[in-house]
N, C-alpha and C positions, 0 to 999 in steps of 0.2 A: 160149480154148476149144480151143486145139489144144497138144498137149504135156502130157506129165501132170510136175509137177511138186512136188516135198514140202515144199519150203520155199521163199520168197522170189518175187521176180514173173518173170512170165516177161520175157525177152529183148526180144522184140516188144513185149509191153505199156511197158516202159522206153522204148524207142526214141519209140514213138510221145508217151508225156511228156513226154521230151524236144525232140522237133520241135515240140510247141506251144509248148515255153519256149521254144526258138529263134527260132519266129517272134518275141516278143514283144522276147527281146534283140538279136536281128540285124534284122531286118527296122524301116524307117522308119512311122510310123505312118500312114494309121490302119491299123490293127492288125483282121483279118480274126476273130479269134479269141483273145481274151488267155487264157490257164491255165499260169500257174506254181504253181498249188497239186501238179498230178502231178508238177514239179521236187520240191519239197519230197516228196511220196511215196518217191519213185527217192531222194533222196540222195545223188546219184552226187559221184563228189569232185571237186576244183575245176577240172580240166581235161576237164570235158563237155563242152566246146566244140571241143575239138579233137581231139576223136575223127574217124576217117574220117569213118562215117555222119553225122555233124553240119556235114560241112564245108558252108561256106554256098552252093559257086554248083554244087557238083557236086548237089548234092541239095536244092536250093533248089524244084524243080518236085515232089519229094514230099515237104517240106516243107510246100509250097502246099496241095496234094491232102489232106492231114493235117488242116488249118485250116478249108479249104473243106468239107468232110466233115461235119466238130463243129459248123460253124456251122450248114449246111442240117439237120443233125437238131435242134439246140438250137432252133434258127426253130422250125420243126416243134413242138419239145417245147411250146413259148412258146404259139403259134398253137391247140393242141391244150388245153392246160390252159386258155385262156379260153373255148372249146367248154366246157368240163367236161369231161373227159376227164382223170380221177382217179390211171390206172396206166399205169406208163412202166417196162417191162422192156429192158435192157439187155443182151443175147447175148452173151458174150465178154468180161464190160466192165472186164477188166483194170486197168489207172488212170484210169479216168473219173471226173471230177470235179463232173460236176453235180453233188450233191448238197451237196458243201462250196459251190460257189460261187455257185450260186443255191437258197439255203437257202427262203426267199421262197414259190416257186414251187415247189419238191421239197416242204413240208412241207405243202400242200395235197394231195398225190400222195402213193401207191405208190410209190417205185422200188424195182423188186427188179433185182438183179444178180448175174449168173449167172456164174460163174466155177468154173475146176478149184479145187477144197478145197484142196490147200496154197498157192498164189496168195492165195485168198481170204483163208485167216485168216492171213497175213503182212499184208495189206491191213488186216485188223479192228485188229490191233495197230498198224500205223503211224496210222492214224488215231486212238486214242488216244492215242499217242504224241503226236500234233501236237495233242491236245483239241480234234478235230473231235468225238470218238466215235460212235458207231453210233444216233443218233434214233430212236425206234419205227416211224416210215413210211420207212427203208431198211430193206429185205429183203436181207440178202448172201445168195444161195442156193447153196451148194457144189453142184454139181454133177458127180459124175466118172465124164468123158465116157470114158474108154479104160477102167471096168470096164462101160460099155455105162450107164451113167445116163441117165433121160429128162431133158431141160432143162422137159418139159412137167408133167412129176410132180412136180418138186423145188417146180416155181410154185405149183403146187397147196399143195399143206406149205406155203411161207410165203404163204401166204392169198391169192393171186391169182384173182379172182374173174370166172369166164370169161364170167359173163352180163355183164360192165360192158364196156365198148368201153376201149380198150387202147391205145398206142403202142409199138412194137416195134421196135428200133434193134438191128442187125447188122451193125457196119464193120469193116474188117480181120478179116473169118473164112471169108467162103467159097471165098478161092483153097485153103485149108486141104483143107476137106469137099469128099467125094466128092460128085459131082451129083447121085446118089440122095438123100444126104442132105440137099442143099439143097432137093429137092423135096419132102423131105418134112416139112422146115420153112415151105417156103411154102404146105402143105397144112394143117398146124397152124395158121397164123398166120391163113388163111383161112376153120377156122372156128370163129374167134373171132367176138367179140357184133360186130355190125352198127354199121358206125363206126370201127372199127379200124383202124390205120394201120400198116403196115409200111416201114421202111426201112433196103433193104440195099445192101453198097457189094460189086462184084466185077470183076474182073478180066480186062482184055479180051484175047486172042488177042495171040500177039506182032505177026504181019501186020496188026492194026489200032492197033498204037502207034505212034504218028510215029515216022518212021526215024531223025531226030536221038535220041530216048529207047531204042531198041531197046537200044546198046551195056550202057547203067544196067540197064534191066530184065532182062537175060540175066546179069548181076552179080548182082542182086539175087536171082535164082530160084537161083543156085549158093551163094551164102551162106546162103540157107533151106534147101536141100538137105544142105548140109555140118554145117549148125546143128541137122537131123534135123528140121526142120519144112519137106518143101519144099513148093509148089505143086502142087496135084493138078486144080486144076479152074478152068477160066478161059471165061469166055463172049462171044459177040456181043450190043450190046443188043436186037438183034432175037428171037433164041433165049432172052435172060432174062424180055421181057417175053411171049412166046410161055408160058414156063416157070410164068409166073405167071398168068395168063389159064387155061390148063391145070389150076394148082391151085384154082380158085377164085375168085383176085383179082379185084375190080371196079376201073375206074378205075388201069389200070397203065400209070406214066410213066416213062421215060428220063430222066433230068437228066444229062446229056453233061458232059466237063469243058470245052466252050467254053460251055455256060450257067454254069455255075458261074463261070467264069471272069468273064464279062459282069454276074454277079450282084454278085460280091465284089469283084473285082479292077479294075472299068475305070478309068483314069483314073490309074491307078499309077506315078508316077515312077523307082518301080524296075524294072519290066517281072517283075514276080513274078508267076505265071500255075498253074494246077495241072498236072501231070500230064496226057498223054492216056493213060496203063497204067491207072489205074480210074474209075470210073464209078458210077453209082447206079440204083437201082429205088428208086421211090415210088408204095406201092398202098394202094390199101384196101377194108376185107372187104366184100359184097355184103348184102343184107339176103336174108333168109331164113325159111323156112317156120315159123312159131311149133312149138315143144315141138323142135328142132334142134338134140342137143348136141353139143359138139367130141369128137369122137374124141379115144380117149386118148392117143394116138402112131403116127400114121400111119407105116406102112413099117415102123416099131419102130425108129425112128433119132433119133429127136429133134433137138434141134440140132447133131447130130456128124454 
């Protein structure tokens, strides 16, 4: 969702394909998160392994955080679709692969996925390409966010249906978006139908990453800078869940990267652990006054 681009995926969205393959080829099992269908996407050539950013032990902790991320939403998605719980939109969702790899449980569902319009339809075609193709209940929704596109309107167009309760997944985008704009996505997302689940992942303060991680992270914000995508907005989780409380949100939780950690990881021989640089929100929308429709885009930002 960040970077407008005409052809081909973005940078970010590769990398992170990539880290899921990695974990699955480097990493001893069990395996926190298997997806090497986004390898296949990216197609990168045969020394994607020894690229810097791929290297195993420097980047091994957001690698983890990568994994950990996809699983706690995939949990979610799982948890959520035996509720009933029909639609599962996707923010940003670059090479994400639910839908190839748990066909199952996606073809009961909506997914719609929202992405900048040349990403996306490079995405439409590789996936023909691999004869996954495009199902009737995935929604690719172009959305483009740098000539001011709502990500709310585009939903609407591919049949997102605001009275049904929803799942709402946003990882790797809001160090991207200005904090107005994150507010006023967590405005949007709150007032959606009653049941609704939001889950977003963001980035915390350098002062609160563990000092051994600080050196990678100050690396990591100069190469997004340089790359023309840098960080613009990083939070405590006390002010994100403040942030969300504020819009609306009922029921808003911190999932720290030492729960995640204790969730996925204990007992691991390799000492493979996630990140403490991000983190997560998990909420969801409040019930509400009968005849209560969603605004059409609060702030006028949508998910940018």
């Amino acid at each position: 969702m960040h970077g407008q681009r005409t052809a081909g995926p973005d940078s970010t969205a590769v990398r992170v394909a990539l880290w899921r393959a990695a974990h699955v080829q480097l990493d001893p099992p069990p395996h926190v998160f298997a997806d090497e269908v986004g390898l296949r996407l990216a197609a990168p050539d045969g020394g994607w392994l020894r690229r810097p950013d791929m290297d195993p032990h420097a980047t091994s902790r957001t690698r983890a955080s990568i994994v950990a991320r996809a699983r706690l939403i995939e949990d979610l998605v799982v948890e959520q679709a035996g509720r009933g719980v029909d639609q599962y939109v996707i923010l940003g969702a670059g090479l994400d692969t639910f839908a190839q790899r748990r066909p199952r449980i996606a073809a009961g569902m909506r997914v719609f996925e929202v992405d900048q319009p040349g990403p996306q339809e490079w995405k439409r075609r590789r996936l023909t390409e691999l004869d996954f193709g495009v199902p009737p209940w995935l929604r690719l929704v172009p959305v483009d966010f740098e000539a001011g596109g709502s990500w709310w309107e585009g939903l609407a167009s591919a049949g997102f249906d605001a009275g049904r309760p929803a799942l709402v997944a946003s990882a790797g985008v809001s160090m991207y978006l200005s904090r107005d704009a994150t507010v006023a996505t967590l405005r949007q997302v709150a007032a959606l139908a009653p049941g609704s689940t939001l889950a977003m992942t963001f980035m915390l303060p350098l002062e609160l990453v563990e000092p051994a991680e600080r050196p990678l992270r100050q690396v990591t914000e100069r190469t997004a800078r340089a790359a023309g995508t840098p960080f613009v907005s990083f939070f405590a989780p006390a002010e994100m869940l403040a942030l969300a409380r504020d819009a609306g949100l009922a029921q808003a939780r911190h999932v720290s990267a030492v729960s995640l950690a204790r969730r996925y990881f204990a007992g691991r021989s390799d000492g493979l652990t996630p990140s403490s640089a991000e983190e997560l929100l998990v909420a969801v929308t409040p019930e509400r006054d009968p005849g209560v429709r969603p605004p059409r885009d609060p702030a006028g930002e949508g998910g940018r």
